[in-house]
KEMARSE-708632 format. One record per residue: x, y, z of N, C-alpha, C in turn; residue number from 1. Coordinates in steps of 0.02 Angstrom, whole numbers, padded with zeros to 5 digits, always signed. Example, Ala and Ser with C-alpha at 12.3 -4.5 7.8 and 13.67 -1.06 7.14 Angstrom:
+00660; -00284; +00390; +00615; -00225; +00390; +00660; -00165; +00390; 1 $
+00642; -00112; +00354; +00684; -00053; +00357; +00645; +00002; +00394; 2 $
end
This chain:
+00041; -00061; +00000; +00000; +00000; +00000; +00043; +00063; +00000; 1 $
+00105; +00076; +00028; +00138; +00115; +00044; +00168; +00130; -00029; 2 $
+00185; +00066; -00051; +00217; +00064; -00113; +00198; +00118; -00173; 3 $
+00108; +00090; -00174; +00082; +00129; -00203; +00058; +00190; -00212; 4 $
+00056; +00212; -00148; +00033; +00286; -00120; +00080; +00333; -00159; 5 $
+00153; +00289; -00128; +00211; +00350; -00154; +00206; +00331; -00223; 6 $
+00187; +00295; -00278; +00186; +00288; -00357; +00144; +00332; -00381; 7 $
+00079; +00344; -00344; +00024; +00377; -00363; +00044; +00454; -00354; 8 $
+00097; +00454; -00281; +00098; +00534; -00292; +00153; +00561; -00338; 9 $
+00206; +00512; -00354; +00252; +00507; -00389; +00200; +00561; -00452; 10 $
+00163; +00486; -00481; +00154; +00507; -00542; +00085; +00581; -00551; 11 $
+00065; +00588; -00493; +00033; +00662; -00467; +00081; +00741; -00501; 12 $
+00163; +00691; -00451; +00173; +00779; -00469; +00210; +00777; -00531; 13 $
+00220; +00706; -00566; +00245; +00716; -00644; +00198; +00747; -00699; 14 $
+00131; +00718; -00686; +00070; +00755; -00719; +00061; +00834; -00705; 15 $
+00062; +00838; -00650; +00066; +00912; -00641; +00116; +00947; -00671; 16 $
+00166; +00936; -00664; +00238; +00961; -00706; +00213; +00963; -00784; 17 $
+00218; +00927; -00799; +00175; +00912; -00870; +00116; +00960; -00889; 18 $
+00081; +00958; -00846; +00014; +01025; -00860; +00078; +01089; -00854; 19 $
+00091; +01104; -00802; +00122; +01171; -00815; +00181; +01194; -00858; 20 $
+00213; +01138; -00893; +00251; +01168; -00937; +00211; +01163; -00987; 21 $
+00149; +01128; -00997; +00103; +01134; -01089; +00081; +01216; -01066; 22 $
+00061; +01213; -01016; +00021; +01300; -01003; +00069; +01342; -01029; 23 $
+00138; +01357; -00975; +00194; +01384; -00998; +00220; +01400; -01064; 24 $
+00231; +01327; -01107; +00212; +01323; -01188; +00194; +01382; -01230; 25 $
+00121; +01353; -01226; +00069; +01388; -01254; +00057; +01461; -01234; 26 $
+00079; +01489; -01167; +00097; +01567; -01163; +00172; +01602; -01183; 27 $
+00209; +01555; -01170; +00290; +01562; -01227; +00279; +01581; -01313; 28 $
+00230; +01525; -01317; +00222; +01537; -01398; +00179; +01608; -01426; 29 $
+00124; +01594; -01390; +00086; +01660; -01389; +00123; +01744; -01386; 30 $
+00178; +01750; -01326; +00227; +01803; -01335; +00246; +01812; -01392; 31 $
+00289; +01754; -01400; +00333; +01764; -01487; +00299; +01779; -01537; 32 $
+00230; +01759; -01537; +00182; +01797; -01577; +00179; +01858; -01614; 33 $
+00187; +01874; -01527; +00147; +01945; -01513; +00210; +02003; -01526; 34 $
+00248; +01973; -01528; +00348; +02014; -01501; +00312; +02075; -01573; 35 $
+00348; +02139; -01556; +00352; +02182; -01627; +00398; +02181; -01652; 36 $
+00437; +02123; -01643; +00474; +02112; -01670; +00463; +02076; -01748; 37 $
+00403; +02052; -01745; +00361; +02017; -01795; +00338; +02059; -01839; 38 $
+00330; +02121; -01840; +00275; +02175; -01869; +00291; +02175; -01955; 39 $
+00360; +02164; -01958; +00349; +02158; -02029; +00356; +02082; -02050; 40 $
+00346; +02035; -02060; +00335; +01986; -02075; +00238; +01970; -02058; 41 $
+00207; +01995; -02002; +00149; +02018; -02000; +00110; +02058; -02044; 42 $
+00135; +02102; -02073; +00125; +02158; -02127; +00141; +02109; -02196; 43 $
+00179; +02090; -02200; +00187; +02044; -02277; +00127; +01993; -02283; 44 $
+00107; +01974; -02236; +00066; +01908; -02227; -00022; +01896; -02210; 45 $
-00006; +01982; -02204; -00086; +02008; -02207; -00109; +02048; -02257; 46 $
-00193; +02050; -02268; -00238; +02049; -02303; -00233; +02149; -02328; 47 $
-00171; +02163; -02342; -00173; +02240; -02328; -00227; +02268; -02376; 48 $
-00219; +02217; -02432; -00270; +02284; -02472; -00345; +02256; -02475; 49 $
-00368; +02201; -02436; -00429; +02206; -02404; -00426; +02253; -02358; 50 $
-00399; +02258; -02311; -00385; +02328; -02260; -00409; +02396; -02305; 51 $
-00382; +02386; -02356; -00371; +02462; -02377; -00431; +02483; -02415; 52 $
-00474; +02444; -02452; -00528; +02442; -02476; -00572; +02449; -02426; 53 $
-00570; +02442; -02354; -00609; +02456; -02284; -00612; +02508; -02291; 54 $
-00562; +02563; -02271; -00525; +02606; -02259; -00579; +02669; -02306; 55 $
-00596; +02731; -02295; -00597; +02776; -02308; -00529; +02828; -02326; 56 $
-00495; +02835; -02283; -00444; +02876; -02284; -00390; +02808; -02358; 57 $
-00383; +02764; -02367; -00348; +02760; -02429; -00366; +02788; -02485; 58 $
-00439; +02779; -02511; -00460; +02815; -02540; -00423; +02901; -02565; 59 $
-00427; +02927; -02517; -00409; +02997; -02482; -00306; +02988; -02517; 60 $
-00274; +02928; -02483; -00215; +02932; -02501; -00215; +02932; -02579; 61 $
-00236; +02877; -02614; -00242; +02870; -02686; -00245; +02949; -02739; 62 $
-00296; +02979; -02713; -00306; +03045; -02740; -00242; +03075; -02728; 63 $
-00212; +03088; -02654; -00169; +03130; -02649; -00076; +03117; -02686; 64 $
-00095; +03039; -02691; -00017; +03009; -02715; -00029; +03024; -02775; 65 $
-00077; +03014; -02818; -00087; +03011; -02883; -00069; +03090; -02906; 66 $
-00098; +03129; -02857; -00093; +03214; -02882; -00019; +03242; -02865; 67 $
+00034; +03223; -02852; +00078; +03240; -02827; +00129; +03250; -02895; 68 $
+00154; +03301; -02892; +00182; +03323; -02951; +00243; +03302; -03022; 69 $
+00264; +03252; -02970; +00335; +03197; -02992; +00301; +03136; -03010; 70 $
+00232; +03119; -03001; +00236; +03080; -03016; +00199; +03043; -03088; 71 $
+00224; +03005; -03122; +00227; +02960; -03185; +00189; +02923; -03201; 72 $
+00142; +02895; -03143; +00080; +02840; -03138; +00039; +02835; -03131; 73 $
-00016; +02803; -03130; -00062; +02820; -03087; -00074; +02741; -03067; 74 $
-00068; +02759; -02996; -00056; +02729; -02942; -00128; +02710; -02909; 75 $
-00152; +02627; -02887; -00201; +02591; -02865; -00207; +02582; -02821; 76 $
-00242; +02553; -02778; -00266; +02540; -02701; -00209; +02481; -02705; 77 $
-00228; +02430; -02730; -00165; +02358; -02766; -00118; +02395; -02751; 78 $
-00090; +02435; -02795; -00006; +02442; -02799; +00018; +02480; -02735; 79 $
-00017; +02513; -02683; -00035; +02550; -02634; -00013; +02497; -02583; 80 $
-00061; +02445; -02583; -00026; +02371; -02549; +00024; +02336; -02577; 81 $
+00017; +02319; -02629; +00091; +02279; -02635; +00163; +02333; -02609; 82 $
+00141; +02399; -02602; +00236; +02446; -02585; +00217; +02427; -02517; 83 $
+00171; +02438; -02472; +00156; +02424; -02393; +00196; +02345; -02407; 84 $
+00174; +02304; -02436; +00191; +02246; -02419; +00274; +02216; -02430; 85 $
+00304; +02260; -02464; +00356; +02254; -02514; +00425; +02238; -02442; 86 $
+00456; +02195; -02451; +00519; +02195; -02380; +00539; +02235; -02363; 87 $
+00579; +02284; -02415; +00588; +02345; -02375; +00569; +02388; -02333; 88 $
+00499; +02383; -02365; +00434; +02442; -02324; +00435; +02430; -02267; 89 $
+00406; +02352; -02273; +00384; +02292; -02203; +00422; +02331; -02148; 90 $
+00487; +02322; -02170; +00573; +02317; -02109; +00544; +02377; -02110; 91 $
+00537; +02435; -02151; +00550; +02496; -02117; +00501; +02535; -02052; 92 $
+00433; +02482; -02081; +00371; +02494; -02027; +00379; +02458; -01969; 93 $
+00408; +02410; -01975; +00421; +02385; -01908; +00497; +02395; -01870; 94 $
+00537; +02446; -01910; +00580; +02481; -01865; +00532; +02529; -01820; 95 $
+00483; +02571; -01827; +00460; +02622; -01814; +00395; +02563; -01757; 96 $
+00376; +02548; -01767; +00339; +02493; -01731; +00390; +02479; -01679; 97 $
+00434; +02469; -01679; +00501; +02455; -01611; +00506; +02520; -01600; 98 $
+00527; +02583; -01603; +00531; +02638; -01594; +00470; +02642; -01549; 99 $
+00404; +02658; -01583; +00339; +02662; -01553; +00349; +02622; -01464; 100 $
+00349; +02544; -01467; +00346; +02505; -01422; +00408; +02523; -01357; 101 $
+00468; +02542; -01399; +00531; +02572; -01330; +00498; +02626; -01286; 102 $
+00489; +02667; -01345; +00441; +02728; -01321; +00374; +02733; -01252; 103 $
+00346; +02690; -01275; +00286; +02652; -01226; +00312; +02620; -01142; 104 $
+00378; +02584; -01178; +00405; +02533; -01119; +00442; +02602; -01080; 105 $
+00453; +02642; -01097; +00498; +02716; -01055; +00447; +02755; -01044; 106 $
+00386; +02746; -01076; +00337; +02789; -01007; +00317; +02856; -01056; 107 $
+00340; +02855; -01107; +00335; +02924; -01155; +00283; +02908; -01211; 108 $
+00210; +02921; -01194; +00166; +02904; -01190; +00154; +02974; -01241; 109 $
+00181; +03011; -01246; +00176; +03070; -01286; +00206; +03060; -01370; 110 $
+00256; +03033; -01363; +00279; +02981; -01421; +00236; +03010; -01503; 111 $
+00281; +03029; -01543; +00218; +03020; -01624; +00288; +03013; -01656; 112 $
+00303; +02975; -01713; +00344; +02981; -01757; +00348; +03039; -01800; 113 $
+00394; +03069; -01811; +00437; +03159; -01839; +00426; +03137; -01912; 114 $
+00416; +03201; -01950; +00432; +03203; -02015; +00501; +03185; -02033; 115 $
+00549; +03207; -01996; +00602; +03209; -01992; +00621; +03132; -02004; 116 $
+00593; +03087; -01972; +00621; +03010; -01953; +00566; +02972; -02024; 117 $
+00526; +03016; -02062; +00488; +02965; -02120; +00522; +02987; -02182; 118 $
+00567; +03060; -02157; +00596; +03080; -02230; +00665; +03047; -02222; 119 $
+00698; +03028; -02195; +00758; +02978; -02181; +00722; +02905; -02218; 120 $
+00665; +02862; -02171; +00648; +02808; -02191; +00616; +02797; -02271; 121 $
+00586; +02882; -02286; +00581; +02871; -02365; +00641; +02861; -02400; 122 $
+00694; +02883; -02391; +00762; +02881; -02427; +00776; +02825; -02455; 123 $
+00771; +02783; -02379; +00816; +02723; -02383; +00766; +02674; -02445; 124 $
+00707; +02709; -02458; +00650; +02664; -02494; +00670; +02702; -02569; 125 $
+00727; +02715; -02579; +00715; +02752; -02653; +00689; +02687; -02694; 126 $
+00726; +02628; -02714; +00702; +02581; -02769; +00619; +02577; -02756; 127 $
+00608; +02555; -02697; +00526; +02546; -02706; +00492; +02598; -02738; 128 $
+00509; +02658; -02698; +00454; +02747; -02716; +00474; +02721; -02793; 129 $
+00529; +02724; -02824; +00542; +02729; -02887; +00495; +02687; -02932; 130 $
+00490; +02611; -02901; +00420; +02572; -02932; +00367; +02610; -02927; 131 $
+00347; +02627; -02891; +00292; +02646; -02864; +00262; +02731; -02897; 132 $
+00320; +02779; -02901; +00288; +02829; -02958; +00329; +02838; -03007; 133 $
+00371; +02800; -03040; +00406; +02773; -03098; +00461; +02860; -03091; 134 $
+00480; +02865; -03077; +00510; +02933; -03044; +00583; +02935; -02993; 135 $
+00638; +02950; -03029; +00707; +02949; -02975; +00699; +03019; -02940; 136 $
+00670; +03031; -02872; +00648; +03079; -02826; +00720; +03111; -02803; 137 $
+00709; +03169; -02812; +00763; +03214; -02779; +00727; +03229; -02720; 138 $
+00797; +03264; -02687; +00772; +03294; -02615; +00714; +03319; -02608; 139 $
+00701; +03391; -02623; +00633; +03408; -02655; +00567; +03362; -02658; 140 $
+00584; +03296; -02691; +00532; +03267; -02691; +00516; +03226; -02642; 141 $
+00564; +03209; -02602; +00557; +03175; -02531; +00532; +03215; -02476; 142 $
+00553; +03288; -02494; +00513; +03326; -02451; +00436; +03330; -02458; 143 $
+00412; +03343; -02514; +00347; +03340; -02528; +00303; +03291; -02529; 144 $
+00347; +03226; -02511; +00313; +03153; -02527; +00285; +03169; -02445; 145 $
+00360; +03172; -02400; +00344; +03165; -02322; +00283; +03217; -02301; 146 $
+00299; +03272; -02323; +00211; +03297; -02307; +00154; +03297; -02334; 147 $
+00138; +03246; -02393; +00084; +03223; -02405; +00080; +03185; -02374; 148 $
+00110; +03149; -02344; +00115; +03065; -02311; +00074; +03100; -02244; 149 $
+00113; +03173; -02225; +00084; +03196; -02155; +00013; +03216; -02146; 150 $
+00001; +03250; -02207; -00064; +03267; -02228; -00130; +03218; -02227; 151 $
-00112; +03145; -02246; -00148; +03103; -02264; -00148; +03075; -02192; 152 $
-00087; +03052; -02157; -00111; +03023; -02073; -00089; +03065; -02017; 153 $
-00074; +03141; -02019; -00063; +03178; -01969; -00027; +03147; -01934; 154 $
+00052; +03166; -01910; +00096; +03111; -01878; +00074; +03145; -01812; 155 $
+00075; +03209; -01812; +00063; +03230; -01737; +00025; +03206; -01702; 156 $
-00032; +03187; -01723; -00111; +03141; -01713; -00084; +03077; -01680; 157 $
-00033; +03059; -01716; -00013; +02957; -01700; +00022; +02952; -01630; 158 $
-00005; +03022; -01573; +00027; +02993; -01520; +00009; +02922; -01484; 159 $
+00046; +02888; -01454; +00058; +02825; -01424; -00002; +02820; -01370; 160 $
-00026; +02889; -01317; -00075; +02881; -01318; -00140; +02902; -01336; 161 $
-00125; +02942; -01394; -00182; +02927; -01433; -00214; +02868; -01459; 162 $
-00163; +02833; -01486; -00167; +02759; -01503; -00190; +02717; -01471; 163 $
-00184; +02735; -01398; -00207; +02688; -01349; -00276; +02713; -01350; 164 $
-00306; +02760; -01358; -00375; +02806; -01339; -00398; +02774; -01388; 165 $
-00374; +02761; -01459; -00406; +02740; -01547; -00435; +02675; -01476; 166 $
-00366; +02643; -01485; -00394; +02558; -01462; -00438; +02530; -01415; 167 $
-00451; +02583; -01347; -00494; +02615; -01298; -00449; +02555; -01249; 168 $
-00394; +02565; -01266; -00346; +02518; -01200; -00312; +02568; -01157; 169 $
-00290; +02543; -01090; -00244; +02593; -01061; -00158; +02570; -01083; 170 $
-00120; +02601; -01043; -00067; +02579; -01062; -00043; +02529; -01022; 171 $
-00045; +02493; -00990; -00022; +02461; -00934; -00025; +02393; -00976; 172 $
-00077; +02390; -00998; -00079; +02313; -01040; -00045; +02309; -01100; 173 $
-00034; +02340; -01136; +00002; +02341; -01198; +00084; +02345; -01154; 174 $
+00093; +02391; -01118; +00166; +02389; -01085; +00188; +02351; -01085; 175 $
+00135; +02285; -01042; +00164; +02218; -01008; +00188; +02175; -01074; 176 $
+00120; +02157; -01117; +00138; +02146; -01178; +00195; +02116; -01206; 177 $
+00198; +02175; -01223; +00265; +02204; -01270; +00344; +02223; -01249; 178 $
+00334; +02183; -01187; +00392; +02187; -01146; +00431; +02138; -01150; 179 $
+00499; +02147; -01201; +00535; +02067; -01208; +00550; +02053; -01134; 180 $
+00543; +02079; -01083; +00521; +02025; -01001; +00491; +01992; -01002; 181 $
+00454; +02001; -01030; +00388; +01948; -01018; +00398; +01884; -01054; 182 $
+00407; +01878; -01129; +00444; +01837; -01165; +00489; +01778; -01132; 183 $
+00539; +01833; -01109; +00622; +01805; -01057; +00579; +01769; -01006; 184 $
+00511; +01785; -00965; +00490; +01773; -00907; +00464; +01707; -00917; 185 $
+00443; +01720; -00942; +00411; +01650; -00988; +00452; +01580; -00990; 186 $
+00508; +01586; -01050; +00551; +01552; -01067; +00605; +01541; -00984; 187 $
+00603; +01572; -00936; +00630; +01553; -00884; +00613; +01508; -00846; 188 $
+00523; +01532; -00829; +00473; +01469; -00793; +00483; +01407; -00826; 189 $
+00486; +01411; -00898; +00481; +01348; -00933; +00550; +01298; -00919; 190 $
+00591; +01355; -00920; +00664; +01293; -00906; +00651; +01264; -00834; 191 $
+00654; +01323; -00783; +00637; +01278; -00719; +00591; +01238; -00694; 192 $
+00522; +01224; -00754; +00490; +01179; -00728; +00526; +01111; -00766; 193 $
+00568; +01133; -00793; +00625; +01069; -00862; +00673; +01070; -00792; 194 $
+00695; +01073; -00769; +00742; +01088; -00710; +00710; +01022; -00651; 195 $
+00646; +01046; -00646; +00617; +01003; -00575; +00604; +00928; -00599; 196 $
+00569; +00938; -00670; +00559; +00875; -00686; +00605; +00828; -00685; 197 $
+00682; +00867; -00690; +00751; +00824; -00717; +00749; +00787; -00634; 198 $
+00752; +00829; -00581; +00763; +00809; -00502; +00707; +00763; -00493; 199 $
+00648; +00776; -00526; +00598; +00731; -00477; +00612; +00670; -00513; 200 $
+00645; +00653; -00580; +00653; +00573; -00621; +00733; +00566; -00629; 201 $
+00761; +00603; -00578; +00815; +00616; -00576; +00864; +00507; -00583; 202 $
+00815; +00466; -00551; +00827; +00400; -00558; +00805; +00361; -00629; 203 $
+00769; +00412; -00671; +00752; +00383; -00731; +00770; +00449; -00796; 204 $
+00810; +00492; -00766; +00820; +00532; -00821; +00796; +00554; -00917; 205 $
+00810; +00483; -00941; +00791; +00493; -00997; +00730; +00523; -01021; 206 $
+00683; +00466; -00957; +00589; +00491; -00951; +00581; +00564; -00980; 207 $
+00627; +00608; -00960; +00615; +00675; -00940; +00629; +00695; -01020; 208 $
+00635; +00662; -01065; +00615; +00667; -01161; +00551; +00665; -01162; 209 $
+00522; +00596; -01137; +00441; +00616; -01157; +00420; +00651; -01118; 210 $
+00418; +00652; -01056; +00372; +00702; -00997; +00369; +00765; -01006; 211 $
+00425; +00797; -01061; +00435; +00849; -01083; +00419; +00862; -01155; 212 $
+00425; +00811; -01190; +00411; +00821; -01243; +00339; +00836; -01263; 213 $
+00295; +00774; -01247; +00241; +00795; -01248; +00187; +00844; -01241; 214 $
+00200; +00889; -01179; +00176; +00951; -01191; +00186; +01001; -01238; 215 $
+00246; +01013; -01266; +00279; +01027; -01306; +00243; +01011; -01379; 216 $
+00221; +00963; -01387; +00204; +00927; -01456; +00143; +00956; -01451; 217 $
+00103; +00918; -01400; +00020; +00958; -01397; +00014; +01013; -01403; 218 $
+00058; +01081; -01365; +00030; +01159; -01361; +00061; +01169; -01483; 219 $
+00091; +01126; -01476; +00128; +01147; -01542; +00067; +01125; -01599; 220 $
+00027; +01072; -01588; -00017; +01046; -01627; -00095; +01093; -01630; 221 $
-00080; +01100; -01567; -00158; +01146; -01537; -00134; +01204; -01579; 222 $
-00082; +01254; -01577; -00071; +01302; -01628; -00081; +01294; -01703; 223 $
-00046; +01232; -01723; -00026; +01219; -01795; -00093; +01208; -01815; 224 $
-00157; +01180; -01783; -00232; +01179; -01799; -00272; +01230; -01813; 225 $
-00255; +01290; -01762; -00286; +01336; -01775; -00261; +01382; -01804; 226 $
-00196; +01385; -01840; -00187; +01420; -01883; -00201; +01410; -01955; 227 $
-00189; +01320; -01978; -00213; +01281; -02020; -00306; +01309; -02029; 228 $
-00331; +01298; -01987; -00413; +01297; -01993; -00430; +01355; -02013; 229 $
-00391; +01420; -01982; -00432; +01465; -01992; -00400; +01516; -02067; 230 $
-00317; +01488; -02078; -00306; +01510; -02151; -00333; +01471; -02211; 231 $
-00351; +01405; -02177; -00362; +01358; -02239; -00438; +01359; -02244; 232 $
-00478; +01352; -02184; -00560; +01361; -02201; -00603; +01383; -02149; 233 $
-00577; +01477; -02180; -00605; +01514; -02116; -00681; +01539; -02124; 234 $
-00703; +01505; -02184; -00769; +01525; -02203; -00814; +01486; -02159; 235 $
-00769; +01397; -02133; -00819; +01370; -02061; -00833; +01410; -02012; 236 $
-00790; +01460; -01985; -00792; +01501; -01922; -00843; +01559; -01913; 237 $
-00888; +01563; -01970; -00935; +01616; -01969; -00922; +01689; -01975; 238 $
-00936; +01735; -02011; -00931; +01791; -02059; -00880; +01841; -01996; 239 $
-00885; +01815; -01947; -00851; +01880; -01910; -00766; +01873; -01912; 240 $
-00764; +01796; -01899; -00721; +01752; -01890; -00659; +01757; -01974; 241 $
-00711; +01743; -02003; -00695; +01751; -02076; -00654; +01815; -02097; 242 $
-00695; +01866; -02067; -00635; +01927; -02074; -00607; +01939; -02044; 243 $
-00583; +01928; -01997; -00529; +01918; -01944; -00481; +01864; -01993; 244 $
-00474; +01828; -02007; -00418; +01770; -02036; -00400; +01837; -02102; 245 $
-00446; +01846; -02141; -00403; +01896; -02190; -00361; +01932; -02155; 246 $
-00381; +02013; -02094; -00356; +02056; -02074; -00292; +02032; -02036; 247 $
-00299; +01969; -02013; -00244; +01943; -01962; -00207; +01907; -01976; 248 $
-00184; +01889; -02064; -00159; +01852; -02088; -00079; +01842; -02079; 249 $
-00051; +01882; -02050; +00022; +01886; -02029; +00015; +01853; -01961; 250 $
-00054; +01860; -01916; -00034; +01822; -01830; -00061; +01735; -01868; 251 $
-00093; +01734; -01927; -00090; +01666; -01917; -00049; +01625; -01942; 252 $
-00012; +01666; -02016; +00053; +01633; -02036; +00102; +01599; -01975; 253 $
+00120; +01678; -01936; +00163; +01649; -01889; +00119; +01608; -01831; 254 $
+00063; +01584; -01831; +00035; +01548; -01774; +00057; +01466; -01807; 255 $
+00048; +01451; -01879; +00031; +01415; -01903; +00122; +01395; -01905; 256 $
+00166; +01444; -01919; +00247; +01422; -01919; +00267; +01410; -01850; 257 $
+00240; +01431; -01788; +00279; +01408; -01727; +00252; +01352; -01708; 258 $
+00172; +01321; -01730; +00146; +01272; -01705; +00193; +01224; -01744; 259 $
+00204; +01229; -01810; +00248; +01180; -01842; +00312; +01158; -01816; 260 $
+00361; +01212; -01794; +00415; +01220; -01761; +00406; +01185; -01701; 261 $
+00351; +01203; -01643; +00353; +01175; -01576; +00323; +01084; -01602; 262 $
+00301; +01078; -01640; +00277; +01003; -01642; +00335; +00938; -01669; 263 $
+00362; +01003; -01701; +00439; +00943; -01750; +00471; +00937; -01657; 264 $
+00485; +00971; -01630; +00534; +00973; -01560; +00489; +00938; -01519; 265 $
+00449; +00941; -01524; +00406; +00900; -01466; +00417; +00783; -01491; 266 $
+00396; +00817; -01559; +00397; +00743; -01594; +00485; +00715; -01583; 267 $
+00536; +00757; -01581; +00595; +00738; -01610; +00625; +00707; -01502; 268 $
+00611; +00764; -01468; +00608; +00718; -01399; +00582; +00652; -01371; 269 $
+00514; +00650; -01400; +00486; +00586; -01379; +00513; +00542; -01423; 270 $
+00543; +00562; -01508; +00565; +00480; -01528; +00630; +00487; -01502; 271 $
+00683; +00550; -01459; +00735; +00525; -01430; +00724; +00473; -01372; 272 $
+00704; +00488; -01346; +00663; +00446; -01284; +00648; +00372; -01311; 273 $
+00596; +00364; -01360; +00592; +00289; -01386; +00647; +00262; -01399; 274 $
+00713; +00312; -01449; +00770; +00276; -01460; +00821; +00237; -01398; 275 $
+00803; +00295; -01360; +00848; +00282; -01301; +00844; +00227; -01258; 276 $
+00739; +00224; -01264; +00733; +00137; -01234; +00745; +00102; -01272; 277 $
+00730; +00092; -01314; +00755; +00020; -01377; +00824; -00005; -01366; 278 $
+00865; +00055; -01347; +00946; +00024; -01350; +00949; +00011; -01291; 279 $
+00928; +00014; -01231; +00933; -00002; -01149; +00903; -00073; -01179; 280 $
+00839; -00090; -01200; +00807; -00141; -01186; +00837; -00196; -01241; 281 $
+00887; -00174; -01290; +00931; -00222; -01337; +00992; -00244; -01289; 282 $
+01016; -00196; -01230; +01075; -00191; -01195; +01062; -00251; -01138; 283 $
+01011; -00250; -01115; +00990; -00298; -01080; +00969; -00360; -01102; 284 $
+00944; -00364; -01164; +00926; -00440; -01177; +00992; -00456; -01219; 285 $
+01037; -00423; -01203; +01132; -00451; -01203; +01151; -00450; -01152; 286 $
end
């Protein structure tokens, strides 16, 4: 009886270990998600010029890019998204997206991106602008690009908490967020509950491949599903749902690439683990 008591609690607090690193997991993965560090690979991978066809104010841009004096084309809502979407752009919006977020994490809540810092980031975009109004832009014209650009979304307007007022959030939650702490915080709990498990099978070591793995595989599968389902057939999820998978098409790419990632690592522990018994149990029947 004794025997068993201690087996049962044995295998109590291995299960438990097990629940809290799949939880752990699945809020690890969710961060990396979320990191803005993602913003342009998010931006490539979403539905921009459904966005923009939403949008009133593109409209508004179209007229004003098209009327601008240098330029050679005439320029579409389409081609409007494909330069948003274009790598360079991506990187350059999500430099300013990190800018934005430091800004936030230091408390400067007053924060708007300068003309000054979009007529630098137009520069570095000469090849694209150049697709885009078939036109090699002189100074001059980078000046006039940056204050139409200002004209059309008022940078002064894009304070940080304004942004928060658009979203009707405070700042405290986005802070936490977006705090590579939280990330780090994460990935710390997770090793030390990899830490306890090693001590509590500390007499069966290997175990500690599957006991670990497995959570691992599940939070990775549970992702790789719902990113699968809702890019591949988001028309099951009902009309609200449905536009959400267009608009959010960058959080499900990357939902759908880390679930893949966490499931190969989850799968590749537990068959270390099988390998590892097979050769104990060949070692012994020698």
């Amino acid at each position: 009886m004794k025997f068993s008591s201690k087996r049962l609690i044995d295998n109590l607090i291995t299960a438990g270990l097990c629940i809290l690193m799949f939880i752990l997991t699945c809020i690890f993965m969710t961060l990396l998600i979320l990191r803005v560090g993602n913003t342009a690979i998010i931006i490539r991978n979403t539905d921009i010029k459904g966005i923009l066809y939403e949008t009133e104010i593109a409209y508004y841009m179209e007229s004003q890019l098209n009327g601008l004096p240098f330029n050679n084309s005439y320029i579409t809502l389409d081609e409007i998204g494909d330069f948003i979407q274009s790598k360079a752009v991506s990187n350059e919006i999500g430099r300013i997206a990190k800018k934005y977020a430091s800004e936030l994490s230091a408390g400067n809540l007053d924060y708007h991106i300068t003309t000054g810092e979009v007529f630098i980031a137009s520069q570095n975009l000469a090849p694209e602008l150049f697709d885009l109004f078939g036109h090699h832009m002189t100074e001059a014209d980078y000046r006039h690009f940056v204050r139409t650009l200002d004209d059309i979304l008022d940078f002064r307007g894009q304070t940080i908490n304004g942004l928060l007022e658009d979203f009707g959030t405070g700042a405290v939650v986005p802070r936490v967020l977006l705090s590579p702490f939280l990330v780090w915080g994460a990935g710390i709990l997770w090793i030390l509950s990899l830490l306890i498990l090693c001590m509590h099978k500390k007499d069966d070591i290997k175990s500690v491949l599957l006991f670990a793995g497995v959570p691992v595989l599940l939070s990775g599968l549970i992702f790789l599903a719902a990113g699968v389902i809702t890019s591949r057939g988001p028309e099951l999820l009902g009309d609200t749902l449905y536009r959400f998978a267009g608009f959010a098409g960058g959080i499900i790419f990357l939902t759908t690439g880390y679930g893949i990632a966490f499931s190969a690592a989850g799968v590749f522990s537990a068959a270390a683990w099988f390998i590892f018994r097979c050769i104990d149990k060949s070692k012994n029947q020698c």
